[in-house]
C-alpha positions, -999 to 999 in steps of 0.1 A, spaced: -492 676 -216 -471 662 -188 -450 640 -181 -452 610 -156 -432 628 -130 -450 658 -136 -480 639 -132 -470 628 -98 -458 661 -86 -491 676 -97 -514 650 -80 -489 644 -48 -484 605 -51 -450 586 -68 -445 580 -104 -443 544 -90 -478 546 -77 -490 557 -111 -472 524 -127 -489 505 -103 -521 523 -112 -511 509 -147 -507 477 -140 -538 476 -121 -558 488 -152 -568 515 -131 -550 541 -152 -543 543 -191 -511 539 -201 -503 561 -231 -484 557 -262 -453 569 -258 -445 604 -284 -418 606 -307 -395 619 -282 -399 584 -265 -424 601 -238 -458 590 -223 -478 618 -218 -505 627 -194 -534 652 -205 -559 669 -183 -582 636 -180 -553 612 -167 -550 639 -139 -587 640 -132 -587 605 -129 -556 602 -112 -570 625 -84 -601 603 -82 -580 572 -78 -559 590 -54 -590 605 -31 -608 569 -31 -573 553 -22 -566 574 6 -604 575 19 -598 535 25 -611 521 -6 -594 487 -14 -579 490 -49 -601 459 -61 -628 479 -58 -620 516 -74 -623 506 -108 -657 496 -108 -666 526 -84 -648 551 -111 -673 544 -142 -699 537 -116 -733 556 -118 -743 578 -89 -764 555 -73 -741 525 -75 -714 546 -65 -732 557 -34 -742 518 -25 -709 509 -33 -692 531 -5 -719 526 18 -704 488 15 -670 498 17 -684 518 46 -698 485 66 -667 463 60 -649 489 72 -667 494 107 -666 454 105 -629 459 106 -631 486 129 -652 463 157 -627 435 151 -598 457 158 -613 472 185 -616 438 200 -584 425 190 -572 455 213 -593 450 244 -574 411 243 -545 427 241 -554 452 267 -565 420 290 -530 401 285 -516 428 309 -541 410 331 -517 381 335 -536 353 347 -568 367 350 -568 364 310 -573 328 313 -588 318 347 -615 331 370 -605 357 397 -606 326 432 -581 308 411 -560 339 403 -562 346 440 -556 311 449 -519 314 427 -510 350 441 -515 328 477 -494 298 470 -463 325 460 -471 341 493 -467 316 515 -432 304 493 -449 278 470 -421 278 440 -427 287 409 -427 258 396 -454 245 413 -476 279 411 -473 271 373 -486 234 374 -512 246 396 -522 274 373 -518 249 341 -541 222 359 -564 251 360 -567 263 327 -571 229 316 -600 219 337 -625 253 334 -613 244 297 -633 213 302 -659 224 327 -661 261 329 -680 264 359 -663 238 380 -637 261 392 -664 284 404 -667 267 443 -629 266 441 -626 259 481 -581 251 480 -577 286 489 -599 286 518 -574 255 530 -548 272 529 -559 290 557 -551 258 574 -514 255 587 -517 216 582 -524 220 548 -499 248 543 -470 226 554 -483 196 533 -485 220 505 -453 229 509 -437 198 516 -447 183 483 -439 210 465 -398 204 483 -402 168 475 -403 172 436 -365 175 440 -360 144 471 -345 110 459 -372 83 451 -359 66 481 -356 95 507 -371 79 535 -390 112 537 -413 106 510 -431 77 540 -435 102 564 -456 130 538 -475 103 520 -486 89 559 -494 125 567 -514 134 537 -538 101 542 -541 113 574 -552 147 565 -576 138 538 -590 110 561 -601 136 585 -609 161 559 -630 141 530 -662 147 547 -662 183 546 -646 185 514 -671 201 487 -669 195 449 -639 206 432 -618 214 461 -593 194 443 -576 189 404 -593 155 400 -600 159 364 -582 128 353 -577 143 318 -563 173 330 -537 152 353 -522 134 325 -518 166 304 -501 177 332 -476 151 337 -465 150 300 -457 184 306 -420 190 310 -413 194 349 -447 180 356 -438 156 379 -406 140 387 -394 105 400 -402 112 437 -433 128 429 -439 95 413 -430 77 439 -448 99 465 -477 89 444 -477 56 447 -472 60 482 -506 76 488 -522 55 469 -510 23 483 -519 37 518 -552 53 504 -565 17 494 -555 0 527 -572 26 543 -606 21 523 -597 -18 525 -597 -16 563 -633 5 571 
Protein backbone atom coordinates (compact mmCIF):
# COMPACT_ATOMS: atom_id res chain seq x y z
CA UNK A 1 0.00 0.00 0.00
CA UNK A 2 1.29 3.45 -0.63
CA UNK A 3 1.12 6.43 0.44
CA UNK A 4 -0.09 9.66 -1.44
CA UNK A 5 3.45 10.77 -2.16
CA UNK A 6 4.41 7.46 -3.00
CA UNK A 7 1.57 7.39 -5.24
CA UNK A 8 2.77 10.45 -7.00
CA UNK A 9 6.39 9.44 -7.28
CA UNK A 10 5.22 6.11 -8.74
CA UNK A 11 2.88 7.57 -11.41
CA UNK A 12 5.10 10.92 -12.11
CA UNK A 13 2.46 13.69 -11.31
CA UNK A 14 2.12 15.87 -7.71
CA UNK A 15 0.41 14.79 -4.68
CA UNK A 16 -1.50 18.03 -5.39
CA UNK A 17 -2.68 16.73 -8.70
CA UNK A 18 -3.92 13.63 -7.06
CA UNK A 19 -6.06 16.04 -4.48
CA UNK A 20 -7.36 17.70 -7.33
CA UNK A 21 -8.14 14.37 -8.84
CA UNK A 22 -10.08 13.99 -5.53
CA UNK A 23 -11.96 16.74 -5.65
CA UNK A 24 -12.84 16.19 -9.16
CA UNK A 25 -14.37 12.76 -8.21
CA UNK A 26 -12.05 11.43 -10.61
CA UNK A 27 -10.16 9.56 -7.96
CA UNK A 28 -11.28 7.73 -4.61
CA UNK A 29 -10.26 9.17 -1.69
CA UNK A 30 -9.56 6.54 0.93
CA UNK A 31 -10.27 6.23 4.56
CA UNK A 32 -7.53 7.19 6.27
CA UNK A 33 -5.65 3.94 8.58
CA UNK A 34 -5.03 3.97 12.11
CA UNK A 35 -1.83 5.57 11.64
CA UNK A 36 -3.81 8.59 10.31
CA UNK A 37 -2.80 7.52 6.59
CA UNK A 38 -4.71 7.25 3.26
CA UNK A 39 -3.54 4.58 1.44
CA UNK A 40 -3.34 3.83 -2.28
CA UNK A 41 -3.56 0.02 -3.51
CA UNK A 42 -2.68 -1.28 -6.85
CA UNK A 43 -6.17 -0.02 -8.43
CA UNK A 44 -5.77 3.71 -7.36
CA UNK A 45 -2.45 3.45 -9.36
CA UNK A 46 -4.08 1.87 -12.32
CA UNK A 47 -6.47 4.44 -12.46
CA UNK A 48 -4.33 7.07 -11.59
CA UNK A 49 -2.19 6.23 -14.77
CA UNK A 50 -5.34 6.26 -16.89
CA UNK A 51 -6.28 9.66 -15.65
CA UNK A 52 -2.82 10.74 -16.04
CA UNK A 53 -2.37 9.28 -19.95
CA UNK A 54 -5.95 10.75 -20.94
CA UNK A 55 -4.81 14.16 -19.17
CA UNK A 56 -1.68 14.51 -20.95
CA UNK A 57 -3.11 13.08 -24.39
CA UNK A 58 -5.49 16.49 -24.24
CA UNK A 59 -8.51 15.15 -22.76
CA UNK A 60 -10.38 18.00 -20.85
CA UNK A 61 -10.90 16.82 -17.33
CA UNK A 62 -14.85 17.22 -17.65
CA UNK A 63 -14.72 14.56 -19.87
CA UNK A 64 -12.30 11.64 -18.33
CA UNK A 65 -14.67 10.42 -15.94
CA UNK A 66 -17.21 9.41 -18.16
CA UNK A 67 -14.50 8.03 -20.69
CA UNK A 68 -12.83 5.87 -17.60
CA UNK A 69 -16.02 3.49 -16.86
CA UNK A 70 -16.87 3.96 -20.58
CA UNK A 71 -17.35 0.80 -22.79
CA UNK A 72 -15.02 0.21 -25.73
CA UNK A 73 -17.14 1.56 -28.20
CA UNK A 74 -18.20 4.69 -26.32
CA UNK A 75 -14.79 5.21 -25.41
CA UNK A 76 -13.58 5.11 -28.96
CA UNK A 77 -16.56 7.70 -30.08
CA UNK A 78 -15.78 9.56 -27.27
CA UNK A 79 -12.05 10.41 -28.32
CA UNK A 80 -12.91 10.48 -31.78
CA UNK A 81 -14.90 13.77 -30.35
CA UNK A 82 -12.28 14.90 -28.30
CA UNK A 83 -10.34 14.30 -31.51
CA UNK A 84 -12.57 16.87 -33.73
CA UNK A 85 -12.89 19.67 -31.11
CA UNK A 86 -9.46 19.44 -30.90
CA UNK A 87 -8.55 19.95 -34.80
CA UNK A 88 -11.46 22.58 -34.35
CA UNK A 89 -9.07 24.27 -31.99
CA UNK A 90 -6.21 23.43 -33.93
CA UNK A 91 -7.78 25.43 -37.31
CA UNK A 92 -8.72 28.28 -35.01
CA UNK A 93 -5.35 28.64 -33.75
CA UNK A 94 -3.83 28.18 -36.82
CA UNK A 95 -5.81 31.16 -37.94
CA UNK A 96 -5.41 33.23 -35.04
CA UNK A 97 -1.64 32.91 -36.06
CA UNK A 98 -1.79 33.76 -39.73
CA UNK A 99 -3.65 37.36 -38.24
CA UNK A 100 -0.97 37.68 -36.21
CA UNK A 101 1.46 36.79 -38.85
CA UNK A 102 -0.43 39.67 -41.18
CA UNK A 103 -0.24 42.49 -38.38
CA UNK A 104 3.54 42.63 -39.30
CA UNK A 105 1.85 43.65 -42.60
CA UNK A 106 1.21 47.08 -41.14
CA UNK A 107 -1.29 48.62 -43.11
CA UNK A 108 -1.86 46.16 -45.56
CA UNK A 109 -3.84 44.41 -42.62
CA UNK A 110 -6.54 46.73 -42.97
CA UNK A 111 -6.60 48.38 -46.48
CA UNK A 112 -6.10 47.29 -50.02
CA UNK A 113 -2.55 47.36 -51.50
CA UNK A 114 -3.26 51.23 -53.96
CA UNK A 115 -4.21 52.72 -50.63
CA UNK A 116 -1.18 51.28 -48.81
CA UNK A 117 0.84 52.57 -51.76
CA UNK A 118 -1.00 55.71 -51.85
CA UNK A 119 0.24 56.27 -47.72
CA UNK A 120 3.98 54.99 -48.40
CA UNK A 121 3.65 58.05 -51.27
CA UNK A 122 2.36 60.87 -49.16
CA UNK A 123 5.53 60.08 -46.45
CA UNK A 124 7.64 60.30 -49.59
CA UNK A 125 7.04 63.34 -50.84
CA UNK A 126 7.06 64.86 -46.83
CA UNK A 127 3.25 64.52 -46.07
CA UNK A 128 3.48 64.56 -41.96
CA UNK A 129 2.45 62.01 -40.16
CA UNK A 130 -0.16 63.31 -39.01
CA UNK A 131 -1.88 63.64 -42.01
CA UNK A 132 -0.66 60.16 -43.50
CA UNK A 133 -2.71 58.86 -40.41
CA UNK A 134 -6.04 60.75 -41.21
CA UNK A 135 -5.61 59.75 -44.69
CA UNK A 136 -5.16 56.14 -43.69
CA UNK A 137 -8.18 56.44 -40.99
CA UNK A 138 -10.53 58.03 -43.74
CA UNK A 139 -9.62 54.93 -45.46
CA UNK A 140 -10.31 52.25 -43.28
CA UNK A 141 -13.48 53.77 -42.54
CA UNK A 142 -14.84 54.09 -46.03
CA UNK A 143 -13.84 50.28 -47.64
CA UNK A 144 -15.47 49.64 -44.03
CA UNK A 145 -18.59 51.03 -45.62
CA UNK A 146 -18.07 50.14 -49.28
CA UNK A 147 -15.46 47.60 -49.74
CA UNK A 148 -14.95 47.96 -53.22
CA UNK A 149 -15.03 51.64 -53.51
CA UNK A 150 -11.38 52.05 -52.74
CA UNK A 151 -10.73 49.69 -55.56
CA UNK A 152 -10.37 52.65 -58.58
CA UNK A 153 -8.51 54.56 -55.89
CA UNK A 154 -7.10 57.33 -58.64
CA UNK A 155 -5.34 60.17 -55.49
CA UNK A 156 -2.16 58.37 -56.09
CA UNK A 157 -2.11 58.78 -59.72
CA UNK A 158 -2.49 62.79 -58.74
CA UNK A 159 0.12 62.86 -57.03
CA UNK A 160 2.00 62.53 -59.93
CA UNK A 161 0.86 65.94 -60.52
CA UNK A 162 3.25 68.74 -58.96
CA UNK A 163 -0.04 71.06 -58.63
CA UNK A 164 -1.57 68.70 -56.56
CA UNK A 165 1.54 67.77 -54.68
CA UNK A 166 2.05 71.36 -53.41
CA UNK A 167 -1.76 71.71 -52.67
CA UNK A 168 -1.35 68.45 -50.83
CA UNK A 169 1.22 69.73 -49.03
CA UNK A 170 0.14 73.02 -48.25
CA UNK A 171 -2.94 71.89 -46.48
CA UNK A 172 -1.35 69.54 -44.70
CA UNK A 173 1.25 72.93 -43.22
CA UNK A 174 -1.93 74.79 -42.82
CA UNK A 175 -3.40 72.56 -39.98
CA UNK A 176 -1.01 74.45 -37.75
CA UNK A 177 -1.64 78.43 -39.51
CA UNK A 178 -3.83 80.98 -37.55
CA UNK A 179 -7.51 80.97 -38.59
CA UNK A 180 -6.80 84.37 -39.82
CA UNK A 181 -3.38 83.92 -41.71
CA UNK A 182 -4.08 85.60 -44.72
CA UNK A 183 -2.67 82.51 -46.31
CA UNK A 184 -5.51 80.27 -45.83
CA UNK A 185 -7.29 82.94 -49.09
CA UNK A 186 -4.63 82.17 -51.28
CA UNK A 187 -4.86 77.84 -50.83
CA UNK A 188 -8.63 77.81 -50.65
CA UNK A 189 -8.53 80.16 -54.24
CA UNK A 190 -6.04 77.75 -55.57
CA UNK A 191 -7.74 74.57 -54.71
CA UNK A 192 -11.18 75.84 -56.54
CA UNK A 193 -9.05 76.49 -59.11
CA UNK A 194 -7.58 73.07 -59.40
CA UNK A 195 -10.74 71.14 -58.87
CA UNK A 196 -12.50 73.50 -61.43
CA UNK A 197 -10.14 72.34 -64.03
CA UNK A 198 -9.91 68.92 -62.81
CA UNK A 199 -13.71 67.71 -62.00
CA UNK A 200 -14.28 66.54 -65.35
CA UNK A 201 -11.74 63.98 -65.48
CA UNK A 202 -12.11 63.06 -62.00
CA UNK A 203 -13.42 59.33 -61.80
CA UNK A 204 -15.42 57.93 -58.82
CA UNK A 205 -13.77 57.81 -55.55
CA UNK A 206 -10.77 59.76 -56.39
CA UNK A 207 -11.69 61.53 -53.24
CA UNK A 208 -12.86 60.78 -49.25
CA UNK A 209 -16.35 62.01 -49.86
CA UNK A 210 -18.02 59.55 -47.67
CA UNK A 211 -19.80 62.10 -45.54
CA UNK A 212 -19.92 59.56 -42.70
CA UNK A 213 -16.54 58.78 -42.83
CA UNK A 214 -15.65 62.75 -42.67
CA UNK A 215 -17.36 63.26 -39.47
CA UNK A 216 -15.76 60.29 -37.79
CA UNK A 217 -12.79 61.82 -38.80
CA UNK A 218 -13.17 65.17 -37.43
CA UNK A 219 -14.23 63.95 -33.91
CA UNK A 220 -11.11 62.28 -33.99
CA UNK A 221 -8.49 63.99 -31.79
CA UNK A 222 -6.15 66.07 -34.31
CA UNK A 223 -8.63 65.60 -37.02
CA UNK A 224 -8.93 68.88 -37.99
CA UNK A 225 -7.99 72.08 -36.37
CA UNK A 226 -9.35 75.80 -36.36
CA UNK A 227 -7.65 76.71 -39.70
CA UNK A 228 -8.54 73.63 -41.28
CA UNK A 229 -11.88 74.76 -40.29
CA UNK A 230 -11.60 77.87 -41.52
CA UNK A 231 -9.89 76.69 -44.74
CA UNK A 232 -12.98 74.81 -45.10
CA UNK A 233 -15.31 77.24 -45.21
CA UNK A 234 -13.22 79.04 -47.45
CA UNK A 235 -13.57 76.45 -50.20
CA UNK A 236 -16.84 76.12 -49.73
CA UNK A 237 -17.92 79.64 -49.84
CA UNK A 238 -15.83 80.00 -53.18
CA UNK A 239 -17.06 76.46 -54.42
CA UNK A 240 -20.80 77.69 -54.36
CA UNK A 241 -20.05 81.09 -56.06
CA UNK A 242 -18.42 79.30 -58.48
CA UNK A 243 -21.45 76.86 -59.27
CA UNK A 244 -23.71 80.08 -58.63
CA UNK A 245 -21.92 81.87 -61.43
CA UNK A 246 -21.95 79.06 -64.52
Amino acid sequence: MLTIGQLADYVGVTTRAVRHYHQRGLLPEPERDASGYRRYGAQAVVDLIRIKTLADAGVPLARIQALLGAEPEQFAQGIAQIDQALRRRIRDLEQQRRRIAELAAGDRLFLPDEVVGLLDELRRIGVSQRAVDLERDGWILLTARSPGQAAGLAKRSALADPEFRRLYLACDQAFDWDPADPRLEEVADEMVAYAARHRPDRPDGATLDDPVAMDLLSSQPGGTSPAWQRLLQLTSDRSQAVTGAR
